[in-house]
mmCIF file of the protein (N, C-alpha, C, O) and its ligand, coordinates in Angstrom:
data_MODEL
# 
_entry.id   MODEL 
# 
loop_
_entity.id 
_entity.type 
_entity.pdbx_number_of_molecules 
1 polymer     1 
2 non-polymer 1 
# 
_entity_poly.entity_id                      1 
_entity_poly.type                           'polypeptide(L)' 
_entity_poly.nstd_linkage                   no 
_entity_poly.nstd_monomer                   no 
_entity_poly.pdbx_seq_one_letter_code       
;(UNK)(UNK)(UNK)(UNK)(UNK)(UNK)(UNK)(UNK)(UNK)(UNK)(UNK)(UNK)(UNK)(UNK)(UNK)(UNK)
(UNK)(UNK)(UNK)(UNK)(UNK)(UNK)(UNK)(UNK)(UNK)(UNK)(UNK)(UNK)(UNK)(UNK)(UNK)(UNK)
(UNK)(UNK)(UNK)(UNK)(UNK)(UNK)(UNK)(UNK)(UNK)(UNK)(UNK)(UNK)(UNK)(UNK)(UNK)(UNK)
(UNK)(UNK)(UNK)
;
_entity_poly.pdbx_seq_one_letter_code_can   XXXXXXXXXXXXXXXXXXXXXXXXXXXXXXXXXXXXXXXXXXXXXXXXXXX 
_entity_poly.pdbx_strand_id                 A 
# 
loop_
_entity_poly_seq.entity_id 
_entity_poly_seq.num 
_entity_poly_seq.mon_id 
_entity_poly_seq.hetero 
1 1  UNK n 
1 2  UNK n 
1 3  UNK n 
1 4  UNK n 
1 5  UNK n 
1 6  UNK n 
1 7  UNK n 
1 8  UNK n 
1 9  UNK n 
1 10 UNK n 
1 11 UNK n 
1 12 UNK n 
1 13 UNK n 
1 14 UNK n 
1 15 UNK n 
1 16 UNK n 
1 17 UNK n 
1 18 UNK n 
1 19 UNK n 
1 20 UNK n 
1 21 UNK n 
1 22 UNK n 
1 23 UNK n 
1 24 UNK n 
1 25 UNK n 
1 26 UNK n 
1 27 UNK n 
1 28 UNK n 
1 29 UNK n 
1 30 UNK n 
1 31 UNK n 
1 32 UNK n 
1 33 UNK n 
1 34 UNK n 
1 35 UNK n 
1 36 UNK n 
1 37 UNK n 
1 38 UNK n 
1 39 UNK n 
1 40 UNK n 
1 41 UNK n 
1 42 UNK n 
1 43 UNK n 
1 44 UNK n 
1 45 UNK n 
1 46 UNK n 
1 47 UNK n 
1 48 UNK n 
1 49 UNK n 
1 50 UNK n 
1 51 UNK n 
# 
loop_
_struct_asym.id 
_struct_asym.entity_id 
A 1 
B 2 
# 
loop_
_chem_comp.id 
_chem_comp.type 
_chem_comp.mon_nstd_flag 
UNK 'L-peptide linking' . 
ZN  non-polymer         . 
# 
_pdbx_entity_nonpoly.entity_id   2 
_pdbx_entity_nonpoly.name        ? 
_pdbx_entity_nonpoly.comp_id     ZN 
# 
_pdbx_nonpoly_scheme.asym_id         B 
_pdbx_nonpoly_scheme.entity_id       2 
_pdbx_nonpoly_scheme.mon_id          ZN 
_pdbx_nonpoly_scheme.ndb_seq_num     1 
_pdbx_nonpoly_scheme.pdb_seq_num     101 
_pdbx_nonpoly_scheme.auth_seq_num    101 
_pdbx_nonpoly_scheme.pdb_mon_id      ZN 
_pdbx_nonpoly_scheme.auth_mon_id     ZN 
_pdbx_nonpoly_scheme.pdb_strand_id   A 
_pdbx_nonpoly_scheme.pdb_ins_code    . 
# 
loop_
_atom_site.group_PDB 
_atom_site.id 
_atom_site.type_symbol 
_atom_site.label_atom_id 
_atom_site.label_alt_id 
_atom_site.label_comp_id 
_atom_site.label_asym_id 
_atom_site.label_entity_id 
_atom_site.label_seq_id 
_atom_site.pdbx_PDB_ins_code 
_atom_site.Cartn_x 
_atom_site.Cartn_y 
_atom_site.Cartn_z 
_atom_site.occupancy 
_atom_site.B_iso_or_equiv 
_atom_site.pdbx_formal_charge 
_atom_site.auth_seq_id 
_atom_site.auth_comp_id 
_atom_site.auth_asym_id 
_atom_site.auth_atom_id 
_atom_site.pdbx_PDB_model_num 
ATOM   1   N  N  . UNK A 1 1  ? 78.615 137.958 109.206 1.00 0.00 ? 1   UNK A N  1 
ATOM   2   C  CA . UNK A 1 1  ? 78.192 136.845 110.071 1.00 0.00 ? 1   UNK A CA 1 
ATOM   3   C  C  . UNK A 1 1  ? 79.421 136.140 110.615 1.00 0.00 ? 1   UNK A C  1 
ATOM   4   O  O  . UNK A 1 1  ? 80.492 136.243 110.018 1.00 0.00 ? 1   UNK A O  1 
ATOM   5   N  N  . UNK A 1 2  ? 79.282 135.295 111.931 1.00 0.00 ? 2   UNK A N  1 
ATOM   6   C  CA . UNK A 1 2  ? 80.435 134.968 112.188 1.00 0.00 ? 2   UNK A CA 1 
ATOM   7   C  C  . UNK A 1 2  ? 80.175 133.127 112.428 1.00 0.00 ? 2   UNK A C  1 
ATOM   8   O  O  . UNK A 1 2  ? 79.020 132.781 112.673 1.00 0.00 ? 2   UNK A O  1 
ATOM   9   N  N  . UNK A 1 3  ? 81.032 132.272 112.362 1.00 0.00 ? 3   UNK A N  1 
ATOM   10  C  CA . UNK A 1 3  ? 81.128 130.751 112.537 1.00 0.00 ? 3   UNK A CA 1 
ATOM   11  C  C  . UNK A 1 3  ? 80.509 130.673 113.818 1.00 0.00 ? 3   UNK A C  1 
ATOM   12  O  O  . UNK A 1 3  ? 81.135 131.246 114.710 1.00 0.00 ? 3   UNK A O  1 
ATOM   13  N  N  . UNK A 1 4  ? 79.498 130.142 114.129 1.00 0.00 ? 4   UNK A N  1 
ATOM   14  C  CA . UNK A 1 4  ? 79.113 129.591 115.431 1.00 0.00 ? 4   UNK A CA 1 
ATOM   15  C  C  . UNK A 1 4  ? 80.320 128.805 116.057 1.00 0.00 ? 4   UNK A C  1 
ATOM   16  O  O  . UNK A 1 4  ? 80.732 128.897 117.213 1.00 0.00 ? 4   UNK A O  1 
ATOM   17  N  N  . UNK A 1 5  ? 80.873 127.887 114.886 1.00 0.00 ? 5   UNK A N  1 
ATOM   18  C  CA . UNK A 1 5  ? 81.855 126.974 115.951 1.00 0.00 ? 5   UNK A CA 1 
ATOM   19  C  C  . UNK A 1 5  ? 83.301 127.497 116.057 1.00 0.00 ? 5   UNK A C  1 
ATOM   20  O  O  . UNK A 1 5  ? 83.904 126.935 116.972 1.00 0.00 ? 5   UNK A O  1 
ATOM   21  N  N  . UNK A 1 6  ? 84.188 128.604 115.243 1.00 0.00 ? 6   UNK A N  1 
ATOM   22  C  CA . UNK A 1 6  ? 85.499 128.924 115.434 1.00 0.00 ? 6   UNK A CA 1 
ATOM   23  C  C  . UNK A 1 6  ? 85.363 130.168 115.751 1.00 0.00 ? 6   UNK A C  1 
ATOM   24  O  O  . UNK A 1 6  ? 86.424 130.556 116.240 1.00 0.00 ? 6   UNK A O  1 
ATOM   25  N  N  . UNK A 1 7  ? 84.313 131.274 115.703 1.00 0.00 ? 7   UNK A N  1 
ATOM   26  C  CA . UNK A 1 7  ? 84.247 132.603 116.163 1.00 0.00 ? 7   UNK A CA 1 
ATOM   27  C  C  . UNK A 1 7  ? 84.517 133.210 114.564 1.00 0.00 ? 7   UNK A C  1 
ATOM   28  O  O  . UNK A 1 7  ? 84.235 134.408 114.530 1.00 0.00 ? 7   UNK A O  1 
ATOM   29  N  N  . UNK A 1 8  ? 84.828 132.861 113.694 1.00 0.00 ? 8   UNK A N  1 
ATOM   30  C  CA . UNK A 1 8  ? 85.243 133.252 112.351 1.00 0.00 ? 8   UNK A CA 1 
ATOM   31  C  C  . UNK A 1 8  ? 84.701 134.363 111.521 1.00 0.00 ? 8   UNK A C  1 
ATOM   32  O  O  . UNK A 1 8  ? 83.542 134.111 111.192 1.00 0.00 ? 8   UNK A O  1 
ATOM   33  N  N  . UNK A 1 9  ? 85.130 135.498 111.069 1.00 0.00 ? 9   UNK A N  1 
ATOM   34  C  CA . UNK A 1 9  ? 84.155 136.157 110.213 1.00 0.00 ? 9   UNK A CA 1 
ATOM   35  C  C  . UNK A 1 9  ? 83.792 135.798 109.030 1.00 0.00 ? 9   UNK A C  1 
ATOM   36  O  O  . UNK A 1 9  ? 84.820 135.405 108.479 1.00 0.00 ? 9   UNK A O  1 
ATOM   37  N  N  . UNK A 1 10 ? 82.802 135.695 108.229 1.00 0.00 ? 10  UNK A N  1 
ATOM   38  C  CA . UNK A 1 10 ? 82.420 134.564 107.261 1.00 0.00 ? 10  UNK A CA 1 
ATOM   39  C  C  . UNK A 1 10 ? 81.764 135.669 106.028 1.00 0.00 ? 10  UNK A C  1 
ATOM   40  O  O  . UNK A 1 10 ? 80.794 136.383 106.281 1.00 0.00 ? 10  UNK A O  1 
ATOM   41  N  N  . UNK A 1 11 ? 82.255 135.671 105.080 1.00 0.00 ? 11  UNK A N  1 
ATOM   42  C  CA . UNK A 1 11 ? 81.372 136.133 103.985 1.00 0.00 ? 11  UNK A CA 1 
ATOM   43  C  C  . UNK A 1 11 ? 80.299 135.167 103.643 1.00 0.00 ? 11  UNK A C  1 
ATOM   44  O  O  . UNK A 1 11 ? 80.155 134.024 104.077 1.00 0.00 ? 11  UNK A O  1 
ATOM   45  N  N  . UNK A 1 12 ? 79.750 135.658 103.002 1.00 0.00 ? 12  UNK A N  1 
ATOM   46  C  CA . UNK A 1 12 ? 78.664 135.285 102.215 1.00 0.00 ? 12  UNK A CA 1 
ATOM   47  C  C  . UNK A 1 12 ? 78.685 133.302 101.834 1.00 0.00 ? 12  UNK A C  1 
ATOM   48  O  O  . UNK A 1 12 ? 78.008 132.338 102.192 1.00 0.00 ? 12  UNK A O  1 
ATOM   49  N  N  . UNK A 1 13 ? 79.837 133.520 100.966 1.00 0.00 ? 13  UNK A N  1 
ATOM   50  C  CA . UNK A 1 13 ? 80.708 131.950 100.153 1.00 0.00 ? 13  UNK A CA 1 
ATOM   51  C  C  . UNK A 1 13 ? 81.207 131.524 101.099 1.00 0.00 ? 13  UNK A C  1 
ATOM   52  O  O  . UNK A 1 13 ? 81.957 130.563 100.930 1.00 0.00 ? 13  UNK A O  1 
ATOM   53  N  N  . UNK A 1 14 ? 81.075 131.874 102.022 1.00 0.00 ? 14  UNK A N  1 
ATOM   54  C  CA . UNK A 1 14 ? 81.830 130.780 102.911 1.00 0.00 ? 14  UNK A CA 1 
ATOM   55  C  C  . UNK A 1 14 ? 81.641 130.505 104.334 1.00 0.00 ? 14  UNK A C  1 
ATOM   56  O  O  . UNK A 1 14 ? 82.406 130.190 105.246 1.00 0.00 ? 14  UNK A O  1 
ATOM   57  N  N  . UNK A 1 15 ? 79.721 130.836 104.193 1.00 0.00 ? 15  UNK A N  1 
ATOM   58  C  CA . UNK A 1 15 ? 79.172 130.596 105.807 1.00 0.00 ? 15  UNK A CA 1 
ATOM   59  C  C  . UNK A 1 15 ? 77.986 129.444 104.731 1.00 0.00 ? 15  UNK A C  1 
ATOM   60  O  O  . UNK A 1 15 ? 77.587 129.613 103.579 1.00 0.00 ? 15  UNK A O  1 
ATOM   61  N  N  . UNK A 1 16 ? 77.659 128.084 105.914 1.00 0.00 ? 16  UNK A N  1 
ATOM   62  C  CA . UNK A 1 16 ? 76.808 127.336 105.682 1.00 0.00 ? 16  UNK A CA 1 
ATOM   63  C  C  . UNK A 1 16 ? 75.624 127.506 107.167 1.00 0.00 ? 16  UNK A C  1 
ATOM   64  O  O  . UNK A 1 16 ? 75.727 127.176 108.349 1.00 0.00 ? 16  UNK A O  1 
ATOM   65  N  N  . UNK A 1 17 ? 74.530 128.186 106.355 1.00 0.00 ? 17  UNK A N  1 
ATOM   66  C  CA . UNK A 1 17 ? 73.698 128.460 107.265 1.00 0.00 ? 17  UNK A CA 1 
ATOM   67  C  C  . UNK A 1 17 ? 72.986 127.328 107.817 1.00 0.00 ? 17  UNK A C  1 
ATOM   68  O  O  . UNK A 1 17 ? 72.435 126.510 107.081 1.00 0.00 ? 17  UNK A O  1 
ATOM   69  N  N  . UNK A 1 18 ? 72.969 127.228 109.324 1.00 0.00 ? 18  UNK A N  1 
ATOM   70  C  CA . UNK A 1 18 ? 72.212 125.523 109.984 1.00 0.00 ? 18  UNK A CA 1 
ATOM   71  C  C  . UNK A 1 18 ? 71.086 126.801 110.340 1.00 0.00 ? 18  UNK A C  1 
ATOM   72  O  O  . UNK A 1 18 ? 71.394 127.980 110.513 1.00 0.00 ? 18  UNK A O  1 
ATOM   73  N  N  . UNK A 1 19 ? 69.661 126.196 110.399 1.00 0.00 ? 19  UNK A N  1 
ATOM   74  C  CA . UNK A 1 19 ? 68.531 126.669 111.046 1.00 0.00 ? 19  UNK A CA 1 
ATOM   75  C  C  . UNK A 1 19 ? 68.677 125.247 111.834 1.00 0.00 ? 19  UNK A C  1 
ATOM   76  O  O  . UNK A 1 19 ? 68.653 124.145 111.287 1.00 0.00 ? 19  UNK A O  1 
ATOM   77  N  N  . UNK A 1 20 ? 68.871 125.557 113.587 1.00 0.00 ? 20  UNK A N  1 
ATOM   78  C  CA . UNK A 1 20 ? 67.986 125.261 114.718 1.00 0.00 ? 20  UNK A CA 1 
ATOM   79  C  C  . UNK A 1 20 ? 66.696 125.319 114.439 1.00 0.00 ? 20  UNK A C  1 
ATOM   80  O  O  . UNK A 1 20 ? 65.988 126.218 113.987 1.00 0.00 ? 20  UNK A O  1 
ATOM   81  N  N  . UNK A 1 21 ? 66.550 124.545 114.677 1.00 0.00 ? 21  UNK A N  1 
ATOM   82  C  CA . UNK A 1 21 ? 65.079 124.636 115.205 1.00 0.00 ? 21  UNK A CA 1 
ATOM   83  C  C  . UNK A 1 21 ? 64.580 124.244 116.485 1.00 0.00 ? 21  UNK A C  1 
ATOM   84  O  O  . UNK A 1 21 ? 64.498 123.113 116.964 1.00 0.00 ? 21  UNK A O  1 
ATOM   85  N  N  . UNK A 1 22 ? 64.168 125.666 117.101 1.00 0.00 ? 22  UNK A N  1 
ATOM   86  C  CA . UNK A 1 22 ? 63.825 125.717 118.436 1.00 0.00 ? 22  UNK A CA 1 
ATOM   87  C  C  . UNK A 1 22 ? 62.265 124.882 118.792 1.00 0.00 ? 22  UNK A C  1 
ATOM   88  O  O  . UNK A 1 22 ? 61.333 124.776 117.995 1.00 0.00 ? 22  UNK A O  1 
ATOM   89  N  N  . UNK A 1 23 ? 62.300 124.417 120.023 1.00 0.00 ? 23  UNK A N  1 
ATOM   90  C  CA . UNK A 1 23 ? 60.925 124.250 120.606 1.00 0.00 ? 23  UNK A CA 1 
ATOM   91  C  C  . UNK A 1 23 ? 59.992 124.962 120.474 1.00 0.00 ? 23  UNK A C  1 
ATOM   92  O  O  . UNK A 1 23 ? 58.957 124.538 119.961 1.00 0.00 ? 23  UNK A O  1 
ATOM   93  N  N  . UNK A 1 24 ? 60.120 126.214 120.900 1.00 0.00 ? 24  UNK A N  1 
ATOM   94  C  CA . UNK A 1 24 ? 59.315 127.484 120.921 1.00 0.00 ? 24  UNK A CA 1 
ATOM   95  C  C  . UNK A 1 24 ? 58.628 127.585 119.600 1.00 0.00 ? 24  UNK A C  1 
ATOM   96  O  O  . UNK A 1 24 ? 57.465 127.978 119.507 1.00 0.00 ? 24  UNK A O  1 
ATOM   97  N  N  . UNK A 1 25 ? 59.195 127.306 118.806 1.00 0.00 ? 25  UNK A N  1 
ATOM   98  C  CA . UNK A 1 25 ? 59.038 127.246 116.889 1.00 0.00 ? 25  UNK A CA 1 
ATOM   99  C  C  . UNK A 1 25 ? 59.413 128.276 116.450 1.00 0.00 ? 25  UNK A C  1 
ATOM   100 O  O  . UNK A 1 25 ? 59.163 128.572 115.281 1.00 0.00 ? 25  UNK A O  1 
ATOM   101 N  N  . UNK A 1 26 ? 60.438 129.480 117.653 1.00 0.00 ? 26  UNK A N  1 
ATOM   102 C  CA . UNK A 1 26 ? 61.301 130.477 116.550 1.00 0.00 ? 26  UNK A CA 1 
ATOM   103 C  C  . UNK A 1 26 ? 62.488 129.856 116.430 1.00 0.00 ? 26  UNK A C  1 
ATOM   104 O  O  . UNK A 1 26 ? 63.434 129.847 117.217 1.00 0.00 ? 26  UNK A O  1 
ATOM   105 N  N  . UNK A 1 27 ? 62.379 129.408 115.523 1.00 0.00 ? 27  UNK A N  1 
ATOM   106 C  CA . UNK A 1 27 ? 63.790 128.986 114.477 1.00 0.00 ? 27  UNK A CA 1 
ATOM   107 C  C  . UNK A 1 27 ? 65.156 129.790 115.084 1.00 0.00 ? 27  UNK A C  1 
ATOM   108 O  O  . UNK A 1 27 ? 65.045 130.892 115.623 1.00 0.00 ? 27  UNK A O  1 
ATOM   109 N  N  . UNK A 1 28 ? 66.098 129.290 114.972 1.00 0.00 ? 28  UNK A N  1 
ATOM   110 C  CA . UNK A 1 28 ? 67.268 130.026 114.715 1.00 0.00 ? 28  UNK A CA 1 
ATOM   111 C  C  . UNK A 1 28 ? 68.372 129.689 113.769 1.00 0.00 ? 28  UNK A C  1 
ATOM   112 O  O  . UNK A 1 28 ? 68.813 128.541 113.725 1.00 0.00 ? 28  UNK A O  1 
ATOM   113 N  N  . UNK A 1 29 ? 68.788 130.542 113.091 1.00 0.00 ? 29  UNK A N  1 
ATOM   114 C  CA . UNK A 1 29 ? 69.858 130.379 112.165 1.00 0.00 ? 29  UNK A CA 1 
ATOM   115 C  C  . UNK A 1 29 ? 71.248 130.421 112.470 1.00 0.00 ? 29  UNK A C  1 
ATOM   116 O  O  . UNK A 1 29 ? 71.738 131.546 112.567 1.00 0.00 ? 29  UNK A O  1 
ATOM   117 N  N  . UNK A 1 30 ? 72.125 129.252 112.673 1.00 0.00 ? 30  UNK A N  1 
ATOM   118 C  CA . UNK A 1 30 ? 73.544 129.926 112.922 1.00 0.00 ? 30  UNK A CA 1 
ATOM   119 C  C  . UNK A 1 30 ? 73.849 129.637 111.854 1.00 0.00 ? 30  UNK A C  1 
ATOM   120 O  O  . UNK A 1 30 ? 73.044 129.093 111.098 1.00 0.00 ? 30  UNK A O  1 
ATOM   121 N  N  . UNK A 1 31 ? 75.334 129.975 111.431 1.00 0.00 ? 31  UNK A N  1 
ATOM   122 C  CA . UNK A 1 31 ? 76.115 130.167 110.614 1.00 0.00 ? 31  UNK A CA 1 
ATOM   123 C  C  . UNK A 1 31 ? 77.566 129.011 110.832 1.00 0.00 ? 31  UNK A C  1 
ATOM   124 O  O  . UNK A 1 31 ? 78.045 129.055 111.965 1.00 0.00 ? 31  UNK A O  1 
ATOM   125 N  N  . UNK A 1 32 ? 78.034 128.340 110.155 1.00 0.00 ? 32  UNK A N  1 
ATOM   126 C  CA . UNK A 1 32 ? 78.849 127.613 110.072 1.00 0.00 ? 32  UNK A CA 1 
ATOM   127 C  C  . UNK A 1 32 ? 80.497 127.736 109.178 1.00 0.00 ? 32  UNK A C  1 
ATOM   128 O  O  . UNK A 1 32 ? 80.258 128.551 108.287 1.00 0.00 ? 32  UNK A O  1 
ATOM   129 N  N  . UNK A 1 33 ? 81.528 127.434 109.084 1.00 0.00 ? 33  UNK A N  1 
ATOM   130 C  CA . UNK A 1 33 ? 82.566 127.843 107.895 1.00 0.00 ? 33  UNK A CA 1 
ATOM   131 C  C  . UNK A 1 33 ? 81.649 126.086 107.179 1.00 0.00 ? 33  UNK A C  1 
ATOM   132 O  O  . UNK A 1 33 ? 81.110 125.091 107.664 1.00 0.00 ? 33  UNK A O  1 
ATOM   133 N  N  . UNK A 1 34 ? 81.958 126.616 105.872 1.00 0.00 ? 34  UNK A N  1 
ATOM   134 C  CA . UNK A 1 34 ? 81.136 125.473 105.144 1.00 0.00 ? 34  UNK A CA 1 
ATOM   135 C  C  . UNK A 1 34 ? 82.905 124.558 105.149 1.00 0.00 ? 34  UNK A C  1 
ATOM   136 O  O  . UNK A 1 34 ? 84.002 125.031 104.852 1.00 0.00 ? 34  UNK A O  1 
ATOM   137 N  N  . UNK A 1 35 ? 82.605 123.389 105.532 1.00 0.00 ? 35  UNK A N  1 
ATOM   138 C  CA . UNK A 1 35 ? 83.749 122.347 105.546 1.00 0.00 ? 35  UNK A CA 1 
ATOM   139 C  C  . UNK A 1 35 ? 83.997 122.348 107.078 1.00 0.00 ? 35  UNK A C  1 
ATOM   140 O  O  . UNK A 1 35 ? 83.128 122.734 107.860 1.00 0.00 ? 35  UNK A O  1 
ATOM   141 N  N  . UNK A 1 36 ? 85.407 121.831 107.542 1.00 0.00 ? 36  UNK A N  1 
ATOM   142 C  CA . UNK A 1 36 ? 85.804 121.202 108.835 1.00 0.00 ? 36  UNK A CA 1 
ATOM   143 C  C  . UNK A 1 36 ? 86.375 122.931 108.994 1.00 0.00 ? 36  UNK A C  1 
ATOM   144 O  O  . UNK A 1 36 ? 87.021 123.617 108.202 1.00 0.00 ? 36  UNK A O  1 
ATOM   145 N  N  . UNK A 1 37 ? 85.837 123.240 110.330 1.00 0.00 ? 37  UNK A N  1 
ATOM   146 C  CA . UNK A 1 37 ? 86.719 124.062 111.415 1.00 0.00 ? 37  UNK A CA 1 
ATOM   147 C  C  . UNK A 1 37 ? 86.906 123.264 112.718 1.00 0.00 ? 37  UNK A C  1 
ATOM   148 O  O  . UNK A 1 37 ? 86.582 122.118 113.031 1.00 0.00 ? 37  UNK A O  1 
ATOM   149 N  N  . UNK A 1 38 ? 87.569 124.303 113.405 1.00 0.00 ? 38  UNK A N  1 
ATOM   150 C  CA . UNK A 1 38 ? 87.861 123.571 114.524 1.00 0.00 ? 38  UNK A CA 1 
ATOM   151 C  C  . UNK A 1 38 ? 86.873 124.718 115.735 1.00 0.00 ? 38  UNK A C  1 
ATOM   152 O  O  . UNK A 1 38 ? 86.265 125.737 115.408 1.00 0.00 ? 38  UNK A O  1 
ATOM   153 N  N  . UNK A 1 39 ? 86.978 124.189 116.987 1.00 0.00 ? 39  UNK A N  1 
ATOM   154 C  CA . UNK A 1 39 ? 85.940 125.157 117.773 1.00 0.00 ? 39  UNK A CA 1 
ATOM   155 C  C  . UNK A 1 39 ? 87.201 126.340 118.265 1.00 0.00 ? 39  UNK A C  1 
ATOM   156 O  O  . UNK A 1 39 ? 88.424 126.263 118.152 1.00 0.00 ? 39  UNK A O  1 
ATOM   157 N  N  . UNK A 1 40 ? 86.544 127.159 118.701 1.00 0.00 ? 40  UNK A N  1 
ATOM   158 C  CA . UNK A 1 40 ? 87.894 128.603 118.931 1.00 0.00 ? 40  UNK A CA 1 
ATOM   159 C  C  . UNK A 1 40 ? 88.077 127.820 120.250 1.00 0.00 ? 40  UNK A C  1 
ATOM   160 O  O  . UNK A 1 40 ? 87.372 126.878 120.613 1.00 0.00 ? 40  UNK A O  1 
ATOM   161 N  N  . UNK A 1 41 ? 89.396 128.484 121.085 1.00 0.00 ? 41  UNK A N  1 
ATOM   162 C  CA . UNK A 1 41 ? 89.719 127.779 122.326 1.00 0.00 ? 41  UNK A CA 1 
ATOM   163 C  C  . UNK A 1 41 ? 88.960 129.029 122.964 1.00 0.00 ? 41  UNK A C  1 
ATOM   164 O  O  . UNK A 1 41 ? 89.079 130.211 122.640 1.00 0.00 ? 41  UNK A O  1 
ATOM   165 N  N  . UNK A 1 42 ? 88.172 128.487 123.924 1.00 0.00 ? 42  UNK A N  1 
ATOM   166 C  CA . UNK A 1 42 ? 87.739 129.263 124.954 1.00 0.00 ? 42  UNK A CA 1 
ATOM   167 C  C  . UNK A 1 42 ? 88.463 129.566 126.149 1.00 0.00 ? 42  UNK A C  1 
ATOM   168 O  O  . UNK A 1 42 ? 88.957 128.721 126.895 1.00 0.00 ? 42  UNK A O  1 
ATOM   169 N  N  . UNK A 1 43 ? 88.512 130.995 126.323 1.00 0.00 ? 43  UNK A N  1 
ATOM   170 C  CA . UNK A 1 43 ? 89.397 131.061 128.123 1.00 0.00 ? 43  UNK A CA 1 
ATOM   171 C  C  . UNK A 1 43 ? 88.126 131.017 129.090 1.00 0.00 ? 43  UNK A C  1 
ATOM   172 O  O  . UNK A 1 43 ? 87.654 131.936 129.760 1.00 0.00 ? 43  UNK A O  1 
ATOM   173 N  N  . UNK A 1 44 ? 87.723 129.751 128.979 1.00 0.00 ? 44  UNK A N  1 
ATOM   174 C  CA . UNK A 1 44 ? 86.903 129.017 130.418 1.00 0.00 ? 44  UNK A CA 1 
ATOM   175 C  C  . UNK A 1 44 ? 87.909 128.174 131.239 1.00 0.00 ? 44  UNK A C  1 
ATOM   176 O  O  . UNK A 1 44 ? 88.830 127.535 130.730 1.00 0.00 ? 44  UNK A O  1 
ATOM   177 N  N  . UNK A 1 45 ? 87.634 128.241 132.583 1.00 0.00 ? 45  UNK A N  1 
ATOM   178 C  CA . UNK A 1 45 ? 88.613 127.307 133.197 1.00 0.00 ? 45  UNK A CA 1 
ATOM   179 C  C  . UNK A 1 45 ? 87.884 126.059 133.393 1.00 0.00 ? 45  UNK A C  1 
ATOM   180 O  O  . UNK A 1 45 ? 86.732 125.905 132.986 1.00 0.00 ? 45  UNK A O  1 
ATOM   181 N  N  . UNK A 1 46 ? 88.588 125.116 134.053 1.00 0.00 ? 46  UNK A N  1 
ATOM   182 C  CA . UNK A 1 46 ? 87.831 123.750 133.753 1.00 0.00 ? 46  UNK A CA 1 
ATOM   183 C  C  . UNK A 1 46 ? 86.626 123.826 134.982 1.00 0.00 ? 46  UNK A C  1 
ATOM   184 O  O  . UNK A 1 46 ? 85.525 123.309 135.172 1.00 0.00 ? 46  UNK A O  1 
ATOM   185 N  N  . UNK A 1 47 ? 87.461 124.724 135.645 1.00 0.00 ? 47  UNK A N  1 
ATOM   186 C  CA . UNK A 1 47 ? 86.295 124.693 137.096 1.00 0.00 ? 47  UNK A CA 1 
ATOM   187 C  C  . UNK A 1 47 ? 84.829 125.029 136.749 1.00 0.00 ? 47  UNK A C  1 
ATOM   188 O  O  . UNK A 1 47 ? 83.884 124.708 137.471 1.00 0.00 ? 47  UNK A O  1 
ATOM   189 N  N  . UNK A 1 48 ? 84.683 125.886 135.265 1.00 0.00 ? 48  UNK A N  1 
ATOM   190 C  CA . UNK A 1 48 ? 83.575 126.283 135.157 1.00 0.00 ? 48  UNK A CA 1 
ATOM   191 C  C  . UNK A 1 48 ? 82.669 124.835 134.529 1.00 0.00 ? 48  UNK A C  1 
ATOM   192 O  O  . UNK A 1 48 ? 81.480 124.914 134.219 1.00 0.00 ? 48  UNK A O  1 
ATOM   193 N  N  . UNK A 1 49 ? 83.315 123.811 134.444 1.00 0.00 ? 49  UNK A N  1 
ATOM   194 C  CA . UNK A 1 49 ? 82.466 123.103 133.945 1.00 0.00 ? 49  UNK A CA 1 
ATOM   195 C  C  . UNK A 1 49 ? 81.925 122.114 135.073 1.00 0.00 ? 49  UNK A C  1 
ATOM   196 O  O  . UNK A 1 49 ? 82.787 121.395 135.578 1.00 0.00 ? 49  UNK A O  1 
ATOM   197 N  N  . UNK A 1 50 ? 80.708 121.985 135.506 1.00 0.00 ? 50  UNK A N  1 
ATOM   198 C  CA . UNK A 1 50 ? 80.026 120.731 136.148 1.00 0.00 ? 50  UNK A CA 1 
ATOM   199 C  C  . UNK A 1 50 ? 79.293 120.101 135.644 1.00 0.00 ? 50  UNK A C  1 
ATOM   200 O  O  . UNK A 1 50 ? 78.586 120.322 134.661 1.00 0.00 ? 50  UNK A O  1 
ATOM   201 N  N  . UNK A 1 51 ? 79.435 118.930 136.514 1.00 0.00 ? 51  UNK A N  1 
ATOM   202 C  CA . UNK A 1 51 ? 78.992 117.760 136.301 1.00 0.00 ? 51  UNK A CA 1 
ATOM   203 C  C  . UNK A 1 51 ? 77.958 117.069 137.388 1.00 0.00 ? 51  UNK A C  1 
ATOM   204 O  O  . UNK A 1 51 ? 77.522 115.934 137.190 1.00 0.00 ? 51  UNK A O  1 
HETATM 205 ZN ZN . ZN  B 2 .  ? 84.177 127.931 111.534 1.00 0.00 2 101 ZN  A ZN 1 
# 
C-alpha cells in the first residue's frame, strides 16, 4: 500500500488506514504513514491551479 499523502510505500506497521466515506456510501480506504509526513512535491505547475 502506498501513503495517500507522501506517495510512500507502507508496510503493514506503518500505514494508518483513514476510510472516506463517500456520498455514494462506497467507502474508501486510504492509507496514511501513521505520524507526521509531509505531502510528496508534485511536478504540477502553478498554472494548473485555478481559481
Ligand atoms: Zn506518508
Amino acid at each position: 500500500m502506498i501513503c495517500a499523502r507522501c506517495d510512500r510505500h507502507l508496510k503493514d506497521d506503518e500505514a494508518e488506514p483513514i476510510n472516506m466515506a463517500a456520498a455514494t456510501g462506497a467507502g474508501t480506504t486510504i492509507y496514511l504513514c501513521k505520524g507526521y509526513c509531509k505531502s510528496a512535491p508534485r511536478q504540477t505547475t502553478p498554472h494548473s491551479i485555478r481559481h
